[in-house]
ZASE-146973 format. One record per residue (C-alpha): residue in three letters; y, z, x. Coordinates in steps of 0.25 Angstrom, whole numbers. Each point is the difference from the previous one (the first is absolute). Layout:
ALA,Y,Z,X $
...
//
This chain:
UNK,-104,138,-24 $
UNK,9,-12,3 $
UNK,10,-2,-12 $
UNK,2,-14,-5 $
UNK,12,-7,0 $
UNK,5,-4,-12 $
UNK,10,-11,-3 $
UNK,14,4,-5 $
UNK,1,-1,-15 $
UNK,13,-8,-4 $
UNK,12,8,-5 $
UNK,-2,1,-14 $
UNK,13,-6,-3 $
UNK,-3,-12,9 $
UNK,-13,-2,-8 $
UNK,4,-1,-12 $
UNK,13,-10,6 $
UNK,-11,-10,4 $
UNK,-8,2,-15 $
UNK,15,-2,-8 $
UNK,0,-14,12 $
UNK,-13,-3,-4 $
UNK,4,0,-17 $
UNK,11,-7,4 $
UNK,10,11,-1 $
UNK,6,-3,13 $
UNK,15,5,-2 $
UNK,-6,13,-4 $
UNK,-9,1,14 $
UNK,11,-3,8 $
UNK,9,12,-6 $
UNK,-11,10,0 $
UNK,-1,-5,16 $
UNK,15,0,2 $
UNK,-1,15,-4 $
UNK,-11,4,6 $
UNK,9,-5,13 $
UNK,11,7,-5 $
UNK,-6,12,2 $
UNK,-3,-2,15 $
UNK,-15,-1,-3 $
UNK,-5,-7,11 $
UNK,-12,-9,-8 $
UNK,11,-4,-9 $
UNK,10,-5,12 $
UNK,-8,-6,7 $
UNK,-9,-9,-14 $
UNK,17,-2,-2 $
UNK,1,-6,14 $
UNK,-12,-8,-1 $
UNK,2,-7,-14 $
UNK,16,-2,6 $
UNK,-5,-6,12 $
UNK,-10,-10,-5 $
UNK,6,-2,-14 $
UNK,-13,6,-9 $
UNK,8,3,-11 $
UNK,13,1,5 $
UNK,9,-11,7 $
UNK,-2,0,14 $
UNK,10,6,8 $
UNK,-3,4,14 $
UNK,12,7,4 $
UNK,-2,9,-13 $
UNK,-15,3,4 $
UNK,2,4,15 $
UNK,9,10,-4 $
UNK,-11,6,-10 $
UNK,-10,-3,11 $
UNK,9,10,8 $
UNK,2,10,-9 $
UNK,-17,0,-4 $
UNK,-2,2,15 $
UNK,11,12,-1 $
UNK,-8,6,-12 $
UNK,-13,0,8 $
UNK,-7,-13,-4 $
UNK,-8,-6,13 $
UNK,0,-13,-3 $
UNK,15,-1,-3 $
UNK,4,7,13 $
UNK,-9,-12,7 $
UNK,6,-11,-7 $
UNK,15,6,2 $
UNK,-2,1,14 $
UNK,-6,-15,1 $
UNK,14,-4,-6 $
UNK,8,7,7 $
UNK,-5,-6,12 $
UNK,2,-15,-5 $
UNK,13,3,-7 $
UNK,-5,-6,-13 $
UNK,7,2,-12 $
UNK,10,9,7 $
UNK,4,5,14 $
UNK,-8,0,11 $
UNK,-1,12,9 $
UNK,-11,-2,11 $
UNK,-1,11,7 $
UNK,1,11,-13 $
UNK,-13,-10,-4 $
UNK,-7,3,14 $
UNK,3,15,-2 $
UNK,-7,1,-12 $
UNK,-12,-8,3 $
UNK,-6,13,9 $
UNK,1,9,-15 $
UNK,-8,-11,-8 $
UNK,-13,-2,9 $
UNK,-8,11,-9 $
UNK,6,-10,-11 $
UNK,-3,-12,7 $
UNK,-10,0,14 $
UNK,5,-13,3 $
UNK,13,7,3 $
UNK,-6,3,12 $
UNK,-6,-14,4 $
UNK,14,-6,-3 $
UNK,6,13,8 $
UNK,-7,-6,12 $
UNK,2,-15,-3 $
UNK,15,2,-1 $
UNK,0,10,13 $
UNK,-7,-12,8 $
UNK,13,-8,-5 $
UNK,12,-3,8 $
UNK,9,3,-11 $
UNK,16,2,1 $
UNK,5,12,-10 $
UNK,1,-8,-11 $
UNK,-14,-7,1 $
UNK,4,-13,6 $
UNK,-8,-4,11 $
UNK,7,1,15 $
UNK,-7,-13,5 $
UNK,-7,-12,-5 $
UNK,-11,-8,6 $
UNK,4,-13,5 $
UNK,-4,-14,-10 $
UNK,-7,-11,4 $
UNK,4,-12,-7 $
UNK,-10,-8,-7 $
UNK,9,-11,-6 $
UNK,12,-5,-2 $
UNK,-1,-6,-14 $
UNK,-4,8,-7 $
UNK,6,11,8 $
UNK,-10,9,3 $
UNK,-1,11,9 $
UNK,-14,9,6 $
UNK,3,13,5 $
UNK,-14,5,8 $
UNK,-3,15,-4 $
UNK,9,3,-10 $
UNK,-7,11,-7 $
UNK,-8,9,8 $
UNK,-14,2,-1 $
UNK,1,13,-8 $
UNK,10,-6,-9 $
UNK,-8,-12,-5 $
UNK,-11,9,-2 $
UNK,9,10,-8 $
UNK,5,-11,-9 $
UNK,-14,-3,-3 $
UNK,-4,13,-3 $
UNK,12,-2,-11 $
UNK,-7,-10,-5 $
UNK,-14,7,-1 $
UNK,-7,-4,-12 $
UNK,14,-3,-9 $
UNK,-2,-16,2 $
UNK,2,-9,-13 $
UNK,-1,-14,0 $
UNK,13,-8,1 $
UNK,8,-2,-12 $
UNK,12,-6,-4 $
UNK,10,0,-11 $
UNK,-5,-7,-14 $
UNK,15,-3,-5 $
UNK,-3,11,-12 $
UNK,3,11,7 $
UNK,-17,3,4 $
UNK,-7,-6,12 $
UNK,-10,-11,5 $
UNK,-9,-2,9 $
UNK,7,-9,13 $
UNK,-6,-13,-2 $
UNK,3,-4,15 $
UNK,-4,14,5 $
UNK,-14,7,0 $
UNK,4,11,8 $
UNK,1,15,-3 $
UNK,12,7,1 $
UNK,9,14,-1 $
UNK,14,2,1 $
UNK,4,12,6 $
UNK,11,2,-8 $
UNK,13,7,1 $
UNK,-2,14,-6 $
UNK,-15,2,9 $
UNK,7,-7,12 $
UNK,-2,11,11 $
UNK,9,1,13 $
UNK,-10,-5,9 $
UNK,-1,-13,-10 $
UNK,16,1,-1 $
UNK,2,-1,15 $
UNK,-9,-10,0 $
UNK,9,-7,-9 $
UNK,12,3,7 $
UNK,-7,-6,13 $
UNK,-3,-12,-6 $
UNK,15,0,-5 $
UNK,4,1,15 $
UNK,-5,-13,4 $
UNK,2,-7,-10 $
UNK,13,4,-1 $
UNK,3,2,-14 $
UNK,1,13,-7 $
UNK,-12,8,-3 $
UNK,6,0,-16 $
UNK,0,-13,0 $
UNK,-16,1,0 $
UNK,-11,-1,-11 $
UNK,-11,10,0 $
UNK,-11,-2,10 $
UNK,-12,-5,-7 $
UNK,-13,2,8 $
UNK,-9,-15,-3 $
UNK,-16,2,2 $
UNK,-6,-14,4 $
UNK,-16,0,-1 $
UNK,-9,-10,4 $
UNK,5,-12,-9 $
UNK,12,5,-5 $
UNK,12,-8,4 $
UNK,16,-1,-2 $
UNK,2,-16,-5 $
UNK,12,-7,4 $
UNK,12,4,-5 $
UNK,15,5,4 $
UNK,5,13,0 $
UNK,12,-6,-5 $
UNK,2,3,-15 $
UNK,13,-9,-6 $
UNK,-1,8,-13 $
UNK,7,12,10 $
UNK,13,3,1 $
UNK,-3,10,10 $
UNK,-8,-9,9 $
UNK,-11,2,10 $
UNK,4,-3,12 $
UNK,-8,5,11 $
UNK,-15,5,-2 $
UNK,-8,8,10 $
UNK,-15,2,1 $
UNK,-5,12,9 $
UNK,-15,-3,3 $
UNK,-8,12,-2 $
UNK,-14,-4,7 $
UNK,-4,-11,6 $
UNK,-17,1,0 $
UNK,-1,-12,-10 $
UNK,-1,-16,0 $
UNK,9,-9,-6 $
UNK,12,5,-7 $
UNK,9,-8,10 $
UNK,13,1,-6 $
UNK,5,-16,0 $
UNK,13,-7,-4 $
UNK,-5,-12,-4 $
UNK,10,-8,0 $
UNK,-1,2,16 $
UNK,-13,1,11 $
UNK,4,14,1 $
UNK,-13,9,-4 $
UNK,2,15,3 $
UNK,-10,10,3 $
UNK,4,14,3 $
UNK,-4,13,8 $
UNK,0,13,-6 $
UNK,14,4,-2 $
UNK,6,-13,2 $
UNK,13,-3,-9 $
UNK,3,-14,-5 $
UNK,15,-2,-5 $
UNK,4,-13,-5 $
UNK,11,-5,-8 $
UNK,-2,-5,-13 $
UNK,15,-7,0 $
UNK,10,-9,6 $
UNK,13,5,4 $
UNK,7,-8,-14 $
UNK,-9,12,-7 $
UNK,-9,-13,-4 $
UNK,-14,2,2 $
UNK,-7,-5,12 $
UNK,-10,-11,-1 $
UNK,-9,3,11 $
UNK,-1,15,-5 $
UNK,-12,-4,-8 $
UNK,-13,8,3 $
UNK,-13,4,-2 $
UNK,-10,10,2 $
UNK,-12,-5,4 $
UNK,-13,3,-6 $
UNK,-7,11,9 $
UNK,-14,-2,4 $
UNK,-6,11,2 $
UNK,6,14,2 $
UNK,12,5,-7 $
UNK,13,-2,3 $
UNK,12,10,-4 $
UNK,16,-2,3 $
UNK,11,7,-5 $
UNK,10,-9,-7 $
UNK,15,1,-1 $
UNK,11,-9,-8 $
UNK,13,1,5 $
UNK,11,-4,-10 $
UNK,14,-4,3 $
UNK,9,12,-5 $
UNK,-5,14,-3 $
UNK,-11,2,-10 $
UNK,-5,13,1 $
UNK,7,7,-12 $
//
């Protein structure tokens, strides 16, 4: 007879953590957590790293969570080991060492099968040793002002359908900041969307990062997270600027990589121009969203059509003007 699997039963210390969280007892949880990571307990390091990376009850402090993120991984926790691998990688919140990452990546696909798919993404890559690509395809420019740039075939065909596989069924629809520290719905955006963000940012997504980088010309840290935007019939980006003068740290540059093109509609228009453009699969869109004064450009308005039938998917990058990967 075939034996059930059954689920891991939190650490007992970890259980009661999150009940003294739940009473509101939350300086006690985080000692009993700190301890329990003391001891080199694998579950306790790694709920450590966790709450350290994304604030829970801790302030958030990245460069402290990667280290506990490594050291989980050390102590045999599989999740950590992925996650430490993905940033060191990118280099986020410490150093960056690519080719140790691509070592590691060969040991983590019984953790992880799409290891292996990623494996063979990156294999089909012309990387340098440090991840950079060694060639770039040539643009086309679309216009002067705005300044907007098309590069034909950007992303492959197996990479567009990788990043769609990352987004899967984790989709939610767009949101933005309320002003209280929770979110709203975008009132000019019924799109759906998921950021793959820093800490899940695999190699292949990081070399794609580093690609766009590459013809962009601005350093792959100066980027935001890729968000991956889910347009079905109906659904629409309204005009708007990518521009935000509540930034110190502006975007600059923003570039769209189209993951699919079997839809209708969904032109991307800036509307302040006849310019209506409407992708292949794997095609990237670069524009800028400043002048050279730093000043935002006024004929960088755009939209996202409403898609009429189909559904259209990109994946979306702001590039800021100084580093702001942490």
């Amino acid at each position: 007879m075939a034996t059930q699997h059954r689920p891991q039963q939190p650490h007992p210390v970890l259980a009661r953590a999150e009940a003294l969280v739940g009473a509101g007892r939350t300086e006690e949880a985080i000692l009993l957590i700190r301890q329990l990571a003391a001891k080199g307990d694998r579950d306790g390091l790694f709920v450590l790293a966790r709450n350290l990376w994304s604030g829970g009850i801790l302030g958030s402090d990245p460069v402290a969570a990667r280290v506990q993120f490594e050291l989980a991984g050390k102590a045999g926790h599989p999740a950590a080991r992925v996650l430490a691998t993905n940033l060191l990688a990118n280099g986020i919140a410490g150093s960056r060492d690519w080719l140790t990452a691509l070592a590691r990546m060969p040991g983590e696909v019984a953790i992880d099968p799409r290891r292996r798919i990623q494996l063979e993404l990156l294999g089909k890559m012309a990387l340098t040793p440090t991840g950079e690509p060694e060639r770039c395809r040539e643009p086309e420019r679309l216009a002067e002002s705005p300044d907007v740039l098309r590069f034909p075939a950007f992303a492959t065909a197996a990479e567009c359908s990788y990043l769609l596989d990352v987004g899967g069924k984790n989709y939610r629809p767009a949101q933005i900041n309320d002003g209280r520290g929770g979110t709203r719905l975008d009132p000019i955006r019924n799109s759906d969307e998921f950021t793959i963000h820093w800490l899940i940012e695999d190699p292949v997504v990081h070399a794609i990062n580093r690609r766009i980088a590459a013809v962009a010309g601005i350093p792959a840290d100066h980027g935001e997270a890729i968000q991956l935007l889910r347009y079905r019939t109906g659904q629409q980006y309204r005009a708007h600027y990518d521009f935000n003068p509540q930034l110190d740290n502006q975007r600059v540059a923003t570039a769209l990589i189209y993951l699919n093109h079997d839809y209708k509609g969904g032109e991307t228009s800036f509307v302040k121009t006849p310019l209506k453009f409407k992708a292949r699969k794997g095609d990237l869109l670069l524009f800028r969203n400043t002048l050279d004064d730093g000043a935002v450009d006024p004929m960088s308005e755009h939209c996202g059509m409403p898609v009429l039938s189909g559904t259209k998917y990109i994946a979306s990058r702001w590039i800021r003007a100084k580093r702001y990967a942490p």
